[in-house]
N, C-alpha and C positions, 0 to 999 in steps of 0.2 A: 868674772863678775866683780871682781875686786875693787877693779879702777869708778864702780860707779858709788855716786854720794851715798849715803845714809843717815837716815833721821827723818822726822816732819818737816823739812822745808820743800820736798820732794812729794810729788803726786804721781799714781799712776792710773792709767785711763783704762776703760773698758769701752766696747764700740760705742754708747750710747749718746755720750755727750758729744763725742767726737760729732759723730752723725747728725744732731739734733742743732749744736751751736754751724755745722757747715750749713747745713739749709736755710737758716738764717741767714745766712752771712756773717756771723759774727767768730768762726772760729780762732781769728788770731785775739778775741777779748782772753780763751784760755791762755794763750802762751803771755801775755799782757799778767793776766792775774797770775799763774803758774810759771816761772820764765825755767824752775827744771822739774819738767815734765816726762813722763816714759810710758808707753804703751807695749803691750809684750808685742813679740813677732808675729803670733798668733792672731792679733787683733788685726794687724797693719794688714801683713800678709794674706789669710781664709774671710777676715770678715770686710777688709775695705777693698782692697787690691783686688780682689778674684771678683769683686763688683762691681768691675770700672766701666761695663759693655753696656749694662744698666743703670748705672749710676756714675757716668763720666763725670759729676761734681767731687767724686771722695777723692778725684788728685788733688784738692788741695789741702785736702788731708796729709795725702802723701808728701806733699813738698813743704809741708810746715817745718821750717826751720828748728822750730822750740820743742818738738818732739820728737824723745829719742826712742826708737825700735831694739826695744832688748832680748833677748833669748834665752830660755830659762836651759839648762844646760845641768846645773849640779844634780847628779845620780838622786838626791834626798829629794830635791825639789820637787824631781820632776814622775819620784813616787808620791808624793803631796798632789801633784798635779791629777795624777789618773788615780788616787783613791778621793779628791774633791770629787770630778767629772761622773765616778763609776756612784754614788752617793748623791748628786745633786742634777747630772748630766740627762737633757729630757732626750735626748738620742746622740748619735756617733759625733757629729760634729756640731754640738749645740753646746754652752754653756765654756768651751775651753776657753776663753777669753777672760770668764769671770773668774774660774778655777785660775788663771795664770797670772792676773791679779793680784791675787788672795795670795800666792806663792812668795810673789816678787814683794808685796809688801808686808809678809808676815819676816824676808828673809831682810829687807835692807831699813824697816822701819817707813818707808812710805806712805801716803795714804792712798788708800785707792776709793776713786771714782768709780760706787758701782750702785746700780740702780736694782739690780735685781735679786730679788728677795732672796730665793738661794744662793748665788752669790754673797748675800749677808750674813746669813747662816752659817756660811763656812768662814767667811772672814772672823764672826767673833769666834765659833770653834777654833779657830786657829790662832786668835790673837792677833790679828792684823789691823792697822790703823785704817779707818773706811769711813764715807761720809756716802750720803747719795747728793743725786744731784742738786735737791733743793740743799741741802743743807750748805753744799759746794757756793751757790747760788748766794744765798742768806751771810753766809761766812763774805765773799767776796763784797758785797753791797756793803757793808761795814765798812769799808775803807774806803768806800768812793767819795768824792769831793763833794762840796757844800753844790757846786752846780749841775752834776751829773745827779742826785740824791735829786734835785728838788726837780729836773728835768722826768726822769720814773715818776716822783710822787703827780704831777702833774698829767704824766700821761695815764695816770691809775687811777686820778680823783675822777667820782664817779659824774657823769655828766646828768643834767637834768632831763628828764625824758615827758615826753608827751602824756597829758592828761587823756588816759583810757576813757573809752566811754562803759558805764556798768548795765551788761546783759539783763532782763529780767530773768527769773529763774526758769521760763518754758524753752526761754533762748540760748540759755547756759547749758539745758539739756542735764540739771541735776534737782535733787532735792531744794526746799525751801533753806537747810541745814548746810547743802553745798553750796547755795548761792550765798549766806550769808561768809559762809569763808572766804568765796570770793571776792565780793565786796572787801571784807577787811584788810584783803591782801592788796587790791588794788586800792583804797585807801590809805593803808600803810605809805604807798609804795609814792604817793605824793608828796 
């Protein structure tokens, strides 16, 4: 494990973003915004690879260039790893992805991409650099260009919608007290 970096210029993934940025389409924006990137073996290997019969998309997960497959291997570690698991772990092979995580970037200063809450639990127990994915998210859009920035804000501003028409209260099926909620909310909403 020597030969690999260490510090915060390095991230490391847990399946989630992986998964959620591929179904988009947009999984190479990670290696774009993260260009060294690692996921344990555990993730690659139990949680995308052994899903490929059902989810023939996660090979481009696999064949992502900017993500490197590490293996947690040091005897400490990988007692980190199964008293995270035996502590956080909702069954046998559930949660090791987020435990090996937690391992890899408590051990090389990394951040890990992890989204789930025990997972984060043991990241801070353990002193490991972590964000979730919004944060990942939020943190990235800060560097984007004046044209990429204004192309998001455009597709977010909210568009004008159709003047509702307002139920009487026997139509609305509530109180005189619910109908006036109503009312002010479709009101507002003009």
């Amino acid at each position: 494990m020597s030969s690999l970096p260490s510090g915060s210029g390095s991230v490391c993934f847990d399946t989630t973003a992986l998964i959620h940025f591929n179904a988009i389409g947009e999984l190479d924006k990670l290696g774009e915004w993260f260009p060294s990137a690692f996921a344990p073996a555990v993730v690659i290997e139990e949680e995308i690879r052994a899903h490929l019969d059902r989810h023939p998309s996660n090979q481009t997960i696999l064949d992502a260039r900017w993500l490197e497959k590490v293996d947690v291997t040091e005897p400490d570690d990988l007692r980190d790893v199964a008293e995270i698991h035996r502590r956080f772990g909702r069954g046998a092979n559930q949660d090791r992805g987020e435990a090996e995580v937690v391992v890899l970037c408590a051990r090389h200063r990394w951040t890990g991409i992890i989204d789930d809450s025990s997972g984060q639990v043991a990241a801070r127990d353990y002193r490991a650099p972590h964000c979730s994915i919004l944060t990942m998210l939020l943190a990235a859009t800060a560097t984007w260009t004046d044209s990429a920035r204004s192309g998001v804000e455009a597709a977010l501003r909210p568009r004008r919608q159709p003047r509702r028409r307002v139920l009487s209260p026997h139509r609305a099926g509530g109180t005189s007290t619910a109908f006036s909620g109503l009312r002010r909310a479709v009101q507002s909403d003009r």
